[in-house]
N, C-alpha and C positions, 0 to 999 in steps of 0.2 A: 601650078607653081606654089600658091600658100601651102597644098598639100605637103609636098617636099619639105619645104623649110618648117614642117611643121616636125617629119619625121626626124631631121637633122637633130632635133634636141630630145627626142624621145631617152628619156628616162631608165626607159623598161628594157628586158631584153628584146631583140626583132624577133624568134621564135621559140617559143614555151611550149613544153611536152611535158604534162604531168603524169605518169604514168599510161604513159603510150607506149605500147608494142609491137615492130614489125613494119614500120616506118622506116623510110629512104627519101633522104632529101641527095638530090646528086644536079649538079653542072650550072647553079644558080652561083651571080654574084651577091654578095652584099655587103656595103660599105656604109661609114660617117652615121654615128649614131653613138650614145652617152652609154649606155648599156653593154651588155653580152651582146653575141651574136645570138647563138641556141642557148639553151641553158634545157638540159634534159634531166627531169629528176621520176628516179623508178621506169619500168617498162625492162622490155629485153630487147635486144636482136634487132636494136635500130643503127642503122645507117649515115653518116655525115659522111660524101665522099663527093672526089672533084667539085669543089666549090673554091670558089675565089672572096676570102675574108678579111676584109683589111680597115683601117679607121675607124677602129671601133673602141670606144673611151673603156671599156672594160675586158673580156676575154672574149677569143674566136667561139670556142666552143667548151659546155662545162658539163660534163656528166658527172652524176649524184644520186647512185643509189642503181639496182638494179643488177641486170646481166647481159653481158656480151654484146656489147652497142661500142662503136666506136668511131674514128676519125681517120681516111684514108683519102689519098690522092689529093690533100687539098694546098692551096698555096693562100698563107696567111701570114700577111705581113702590117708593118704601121698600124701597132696596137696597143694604146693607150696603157692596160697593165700586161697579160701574158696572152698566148696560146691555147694549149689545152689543159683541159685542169681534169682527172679522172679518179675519184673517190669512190670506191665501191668493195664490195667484198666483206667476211664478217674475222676479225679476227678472233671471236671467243674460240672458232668451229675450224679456222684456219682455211672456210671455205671461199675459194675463189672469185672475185666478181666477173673475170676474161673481157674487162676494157681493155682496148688497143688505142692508138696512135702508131698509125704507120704509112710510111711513104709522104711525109708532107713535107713540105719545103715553109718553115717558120723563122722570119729574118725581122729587123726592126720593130721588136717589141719593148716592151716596159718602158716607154716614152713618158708616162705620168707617172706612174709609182716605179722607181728605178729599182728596186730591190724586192727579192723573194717574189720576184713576178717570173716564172719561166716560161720559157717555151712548151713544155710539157712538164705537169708537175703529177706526180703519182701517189696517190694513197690508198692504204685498204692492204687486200692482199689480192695477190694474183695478178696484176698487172700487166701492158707490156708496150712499153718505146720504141719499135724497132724502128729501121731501114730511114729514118728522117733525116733530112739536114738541117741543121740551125745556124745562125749567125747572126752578128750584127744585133748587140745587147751590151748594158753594160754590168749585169749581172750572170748570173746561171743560166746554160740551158736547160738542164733537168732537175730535178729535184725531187726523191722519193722518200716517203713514208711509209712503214707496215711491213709486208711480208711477203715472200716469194714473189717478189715481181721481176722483170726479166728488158735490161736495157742491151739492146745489140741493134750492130750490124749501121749506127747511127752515123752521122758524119756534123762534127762539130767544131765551128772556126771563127775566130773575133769576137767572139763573146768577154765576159769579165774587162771590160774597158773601162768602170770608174769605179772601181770596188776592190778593199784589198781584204784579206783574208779568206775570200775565196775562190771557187772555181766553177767549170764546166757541168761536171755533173758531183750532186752534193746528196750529203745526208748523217744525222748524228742524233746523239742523243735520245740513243734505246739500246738496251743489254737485249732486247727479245726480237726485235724486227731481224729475224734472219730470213735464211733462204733466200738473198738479192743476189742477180747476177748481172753484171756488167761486161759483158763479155763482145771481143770483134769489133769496137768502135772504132772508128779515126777521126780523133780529138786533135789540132793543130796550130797554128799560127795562133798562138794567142798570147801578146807581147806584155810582159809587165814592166812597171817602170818604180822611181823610187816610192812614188806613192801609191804600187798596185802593191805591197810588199803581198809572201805568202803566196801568190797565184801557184794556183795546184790543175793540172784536168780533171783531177778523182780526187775527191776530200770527203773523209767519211770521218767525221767530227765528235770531240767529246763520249765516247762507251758504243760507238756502232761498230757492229761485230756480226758476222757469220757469213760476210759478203762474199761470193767467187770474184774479181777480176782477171779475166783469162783472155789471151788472144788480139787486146790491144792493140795498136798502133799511134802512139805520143809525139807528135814529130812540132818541135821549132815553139817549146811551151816555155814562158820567160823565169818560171823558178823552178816550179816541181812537179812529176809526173804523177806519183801519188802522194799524199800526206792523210795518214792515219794517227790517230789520237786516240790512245789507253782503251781501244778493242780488244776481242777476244775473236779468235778463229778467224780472220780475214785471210784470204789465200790469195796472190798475186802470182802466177805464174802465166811462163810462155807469152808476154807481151814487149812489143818492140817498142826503147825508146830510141827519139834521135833528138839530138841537138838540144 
């Protein structure tokens, strides 16, 4: 038992991968601890899947650096800041890192730092969000940085609950981050009130530009489906709103 309570306040993250390669962590829990969960910097072609991550005073899982390592099948919820964080790729060379997040189920995060903490937040280039559900937050689900990264196929609901100016999935403040596609989500019930003003499910902020959203589904969102801000080339087509 002093073990335990000794882990409960640990600091550090629960698993450190310094440039490890080739690695599968699968069907473990782990929970209540002041740190990360994983925190993966450099390596390739490593594995986070079917894991159950929750209570954890900093993020589920953080890759940084590297290629084609990712986050699948996991449910991570009750998370002190965010989800998954995936930083990788070079943009001098525009070449790809191929981080994924996919298939997770990420609900009641950003409990200590309420803002700019997402469920999955994307940087670099190359990227990709798909197939996830998110909820229950009161800021952003996604948030992308960098270049051709690719958010689909996601299912997004009750998030931005104490934040006004924005929304579900974000990003702004680059003339050069093109190549993002947003494309096939279903973004929903997400209610604003007089002091959510602005709530958007797509807000691509201050000069972001070259964005696809294509194929959408917006259903029951309290102000606005999209909200763009003094971009160039963003293309909105073929997406369903309702209500």
């Amino acid at each position: 038992q002093p073990e335990v309570a000794q882990l409960y306040a640990l600091p550090q993250d629960m698993i450190r991968m310094d440039h490890v390669s080739n690695v599968t962590f699968r069907g473990m829990a782990m929970e209540v601890s002041r740190g990360n969960a994983i925190t993966m910097t450099g390596g390739e072609n490593n594995l986070i899947s079917h894991m159950e991550i929750s209570k954890m005073g900093g993020y589920a899982v953080k890759i940084d650096g590297g290629q084609n390592s990712g986050v699948t099948g996991c449910s991570i919820y009750s998370m002190g800041n965010g989800g998954v964080i995936l930083n990788g790729g070079d943009a001098a060379t525009l070449t790809a890192a191929g981080y994924y997040a996919d298939n997770n189920d990420i609900s009641n995060y950003a409990r200590i730092k309420l803002t700019y903490a997402s469920a999955v937040e994307i940087n670099g280039v190359g990227n990709r969000a798909t197939h996830n559900k998110m909820h229950n937050a009161p800021h952003f689900a996604i948030q992308f940085r960098g270049n051709d990264h690719t958010i689909a196929y996601n299912e997004i609901y009750d998030v931005v609950k104490e934040t006004a100016d924005a929304s579900a999935i974000y990003s702004g403040r680059s003339f050069v981050w093109r190549g993002n596609a947003i494309n096939y989500n279903y973004i929903h019930d997400i209610k604003a009130s007089n002091l959510r003003v602005s709530t958007a499910a797509i807000y691509l902020d201050d000069y972001m530009s070259g964005v696809e959203m294509r194929g959408n589904v917006i259903a029951d969102i309290g102000k606005q489906a999209f909200k763009l801000a003094n971009g160039r080339e963003n293309v909105v087509v073929n997406n369903l709103v309702i209500n």
